[in-house]
ROMI-617940 format. One record per residue (C-alpha): residue number from 1; residue in three letters; chain; z, x negated, y. Coordinates in steps of 0.5 Angstrom, whole numbers, plus 500, padded with zeros to 3 digits. Example, Ala and Ser with C-alpha at 12.3 -4.5 7.8 and 13.67 -1.06 7.14 Angstrom:
% residues 2
{site 1; "ALA"; "A"; {516; 475; 491}}
{site 2; "SER"; "A"; {514; 473; 498}}
***
This chain:
% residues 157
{site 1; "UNK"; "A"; {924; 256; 225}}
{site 2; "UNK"; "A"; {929; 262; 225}}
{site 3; "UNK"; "A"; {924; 267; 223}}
{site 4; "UNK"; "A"; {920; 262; 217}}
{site 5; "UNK"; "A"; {924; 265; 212}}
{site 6; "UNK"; "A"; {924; 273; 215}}
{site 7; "UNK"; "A"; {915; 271; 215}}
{site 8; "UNK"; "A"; {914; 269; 208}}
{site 9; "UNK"; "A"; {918; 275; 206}}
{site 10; "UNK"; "A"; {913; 279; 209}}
{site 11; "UNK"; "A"; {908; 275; 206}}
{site 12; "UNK"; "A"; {910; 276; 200}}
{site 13; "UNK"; "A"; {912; 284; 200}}
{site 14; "UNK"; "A"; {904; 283; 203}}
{site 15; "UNK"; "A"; {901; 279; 197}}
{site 16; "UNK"; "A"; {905; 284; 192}}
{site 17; "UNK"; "A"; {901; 291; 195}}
{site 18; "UNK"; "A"; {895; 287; 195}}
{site 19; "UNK"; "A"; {897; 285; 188}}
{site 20; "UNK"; "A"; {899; 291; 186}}
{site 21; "UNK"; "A"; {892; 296; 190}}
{site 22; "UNK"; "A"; {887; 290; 186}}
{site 23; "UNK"; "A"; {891; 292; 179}}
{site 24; "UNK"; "A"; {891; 298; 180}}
{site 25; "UNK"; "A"; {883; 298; 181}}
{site 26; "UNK"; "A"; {883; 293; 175}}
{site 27; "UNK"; "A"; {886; 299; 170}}
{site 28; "UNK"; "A"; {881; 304; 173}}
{site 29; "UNK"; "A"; {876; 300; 171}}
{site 30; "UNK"; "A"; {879; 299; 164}}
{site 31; "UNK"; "A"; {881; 306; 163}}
{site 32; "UNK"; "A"; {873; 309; 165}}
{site 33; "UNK"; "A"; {870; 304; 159}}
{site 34; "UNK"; "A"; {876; 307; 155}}
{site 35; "UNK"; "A"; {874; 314; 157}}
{site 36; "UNK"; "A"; {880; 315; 160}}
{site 37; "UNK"; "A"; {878; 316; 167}}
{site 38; "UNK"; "A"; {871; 320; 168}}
{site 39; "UNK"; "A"; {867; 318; 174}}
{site 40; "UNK"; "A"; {869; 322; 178}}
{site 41; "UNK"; "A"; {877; 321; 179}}
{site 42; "UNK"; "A"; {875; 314; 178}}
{site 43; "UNK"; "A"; {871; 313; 184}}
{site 44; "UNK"; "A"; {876; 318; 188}}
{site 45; "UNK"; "A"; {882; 314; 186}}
{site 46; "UNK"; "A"; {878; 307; 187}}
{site 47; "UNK"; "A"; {875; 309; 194}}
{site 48; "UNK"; "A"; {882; 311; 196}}
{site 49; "UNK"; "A"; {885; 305; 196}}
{site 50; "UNK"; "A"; {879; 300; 198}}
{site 51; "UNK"; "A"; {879; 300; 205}}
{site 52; "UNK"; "A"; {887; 300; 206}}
{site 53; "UNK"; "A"; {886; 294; 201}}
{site 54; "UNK"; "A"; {881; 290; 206}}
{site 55; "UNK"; "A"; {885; 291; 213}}
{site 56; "UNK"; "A"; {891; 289; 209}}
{site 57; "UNK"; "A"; {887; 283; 207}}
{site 58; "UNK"; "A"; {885; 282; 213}}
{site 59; "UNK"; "A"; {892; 283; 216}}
{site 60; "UNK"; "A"; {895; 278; 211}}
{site 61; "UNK"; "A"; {890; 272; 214}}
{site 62; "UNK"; "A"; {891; 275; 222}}
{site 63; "UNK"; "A"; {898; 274; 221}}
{site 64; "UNK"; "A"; {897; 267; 217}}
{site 65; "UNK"; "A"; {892; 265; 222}}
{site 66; "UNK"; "A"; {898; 267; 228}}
{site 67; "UNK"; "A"; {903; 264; 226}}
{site 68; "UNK"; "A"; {900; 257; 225}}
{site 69; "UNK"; "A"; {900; 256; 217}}
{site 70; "UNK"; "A"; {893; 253; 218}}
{site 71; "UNK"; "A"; {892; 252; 209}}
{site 72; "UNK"; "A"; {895; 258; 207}}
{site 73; "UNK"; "A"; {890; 262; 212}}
{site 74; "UNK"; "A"; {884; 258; 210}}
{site 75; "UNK"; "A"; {886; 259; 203}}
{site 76; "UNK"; "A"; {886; 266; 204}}
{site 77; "UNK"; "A"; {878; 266; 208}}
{site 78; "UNK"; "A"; {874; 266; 202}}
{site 79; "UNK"; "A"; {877; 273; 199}}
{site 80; "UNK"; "A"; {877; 277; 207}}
{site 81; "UNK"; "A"; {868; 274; 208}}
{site 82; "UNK"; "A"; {868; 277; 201}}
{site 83; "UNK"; "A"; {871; 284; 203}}
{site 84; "UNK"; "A"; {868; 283; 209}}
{site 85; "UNK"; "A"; {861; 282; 207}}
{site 86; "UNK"; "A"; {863; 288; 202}}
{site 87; "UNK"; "A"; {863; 293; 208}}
{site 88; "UNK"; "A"; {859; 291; 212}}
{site 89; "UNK"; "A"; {853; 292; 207}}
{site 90; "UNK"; "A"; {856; 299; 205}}
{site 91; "UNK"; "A"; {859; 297; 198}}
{site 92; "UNK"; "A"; {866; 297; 199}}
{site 93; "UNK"; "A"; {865; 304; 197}}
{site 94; "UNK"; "A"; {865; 306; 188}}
{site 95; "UNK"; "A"; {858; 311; 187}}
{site 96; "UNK"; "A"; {860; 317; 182}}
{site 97; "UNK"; "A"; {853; 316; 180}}
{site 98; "UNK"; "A"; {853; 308; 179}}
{site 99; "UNK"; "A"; {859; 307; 176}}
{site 100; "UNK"; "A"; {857; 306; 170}}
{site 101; "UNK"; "A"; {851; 301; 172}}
{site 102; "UNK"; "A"; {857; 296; 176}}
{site 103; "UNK"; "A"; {862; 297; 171}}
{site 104; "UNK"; "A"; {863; 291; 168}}
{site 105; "UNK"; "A"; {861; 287; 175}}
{site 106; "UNK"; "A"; {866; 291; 179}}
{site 107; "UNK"; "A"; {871; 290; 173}}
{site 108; "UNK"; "A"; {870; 282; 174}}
{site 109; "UNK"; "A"; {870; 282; 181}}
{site 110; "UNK"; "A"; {877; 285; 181}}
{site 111; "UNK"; "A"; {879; 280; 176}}
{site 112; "UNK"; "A"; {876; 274; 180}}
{site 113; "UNK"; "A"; {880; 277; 186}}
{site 114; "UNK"; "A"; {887; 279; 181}}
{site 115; "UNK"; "A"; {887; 272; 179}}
{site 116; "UNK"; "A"; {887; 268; 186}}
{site 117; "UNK"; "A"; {893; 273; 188}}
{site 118; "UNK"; "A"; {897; 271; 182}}
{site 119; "UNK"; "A"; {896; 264; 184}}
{site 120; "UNK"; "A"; {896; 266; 192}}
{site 121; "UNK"; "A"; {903; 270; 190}}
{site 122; "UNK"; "A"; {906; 263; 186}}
{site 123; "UNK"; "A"; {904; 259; 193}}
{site 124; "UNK"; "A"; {907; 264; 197}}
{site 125; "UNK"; "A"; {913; 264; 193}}
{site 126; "UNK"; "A"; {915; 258; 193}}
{site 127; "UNK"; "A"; {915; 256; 200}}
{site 128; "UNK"; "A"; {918; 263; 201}}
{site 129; "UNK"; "A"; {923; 260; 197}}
{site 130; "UNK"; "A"; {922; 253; 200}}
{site 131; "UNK"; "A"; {924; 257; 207}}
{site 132; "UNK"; "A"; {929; 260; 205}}
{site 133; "UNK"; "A"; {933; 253; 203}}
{site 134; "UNK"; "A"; {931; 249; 209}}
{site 135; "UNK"; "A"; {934; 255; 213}}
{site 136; "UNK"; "A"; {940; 254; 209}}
{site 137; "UNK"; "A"; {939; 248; 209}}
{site 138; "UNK"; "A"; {939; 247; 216}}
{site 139; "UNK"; "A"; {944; 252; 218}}
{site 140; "UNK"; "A"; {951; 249; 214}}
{site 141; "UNK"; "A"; {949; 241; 216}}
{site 142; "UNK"; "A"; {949; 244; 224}}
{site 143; "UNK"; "A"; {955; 249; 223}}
{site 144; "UNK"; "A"; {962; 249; 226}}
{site 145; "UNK"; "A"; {967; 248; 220}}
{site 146; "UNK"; "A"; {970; 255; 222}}
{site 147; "UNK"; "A"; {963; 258; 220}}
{site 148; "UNK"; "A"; {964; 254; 214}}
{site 149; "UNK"; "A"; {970; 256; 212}}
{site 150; "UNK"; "A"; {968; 263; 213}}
{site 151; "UNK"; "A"; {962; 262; 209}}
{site 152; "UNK"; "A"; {966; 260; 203}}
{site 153; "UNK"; "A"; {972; 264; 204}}
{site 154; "UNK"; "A"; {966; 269; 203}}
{site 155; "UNK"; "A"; {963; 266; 197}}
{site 156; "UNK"; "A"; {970; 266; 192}}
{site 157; "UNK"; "A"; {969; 273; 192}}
***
């Protein structure tokens, strides 16, 4: 109970990198179509960020699953049997020979994957926030008035 408010930061610190790492391949796609990016640099940049974005998915669900948030770990199943299934038949990795063949489809997979974050990230803050004032909640009613006096001594600054 004490570290449910300390667990869904992390949560939420995890969910922003992932949020983070799948825009970040979103806009390298973006800028190859734009010709910003030539292949090579996009297939070097994306292929560096891959794998540490699956293990960090794959952490977020283990972490989900080991401390008993049942929902949230079975909300985050299907994108980790996606990425999954990605490695395990050696498609994780951007060919610099291909990539103009898988262009629009690995742009519309980065879509589909960055729009299940921004909904997982609306969930995970709000019971990050939920956990945070229950804590507080929780915390005031079961406190000794000394504590309390404290506390607002505290807060009139």
């Amino acid at each position: 109970m004490a570290w449910d408010p300390i667990l869904w930061i992390i949560f939420t610190i995890l969910n922003l990198t992932l949020l983070g790492l799948n825009f970040y391949q979103f806009l390298g796609f973006s800028d190859l179509e734009a010709d910003y990016l030539n292949p090579y640099e996009l297939s070097s940049r994306i292929n560096y960020v891959i794998v540490p974005e699956y293990l960090l998915h794959g952490a977020f669900c283990i972490l989900f699953l080991m401390t008993g948030h049942w929902i949230m770990f079975l909300i985050s199943l299907p994108p980790a049997y996606y990425n999954l299934k990605q490695y395990l038949s050696k498609q994780h990795l951007i060919d610099v020979t291909e990539v103009f063949q898988v262009v629009s489809a690995e742009k519309k997979a980065r879509i589909i994957k960055l729009g299940f974050y921004v909904l997982f990230f609306g969930l995970v803050v709000t019971r990050t926030i939920g956990a945070g004032t229950f804590s507080a909640v929780l915390s005031v009613l079961f406190s000794s008035s000394e504590e309390l006096d404290f506390r607002s001594l505290v807060l009139e600054f």
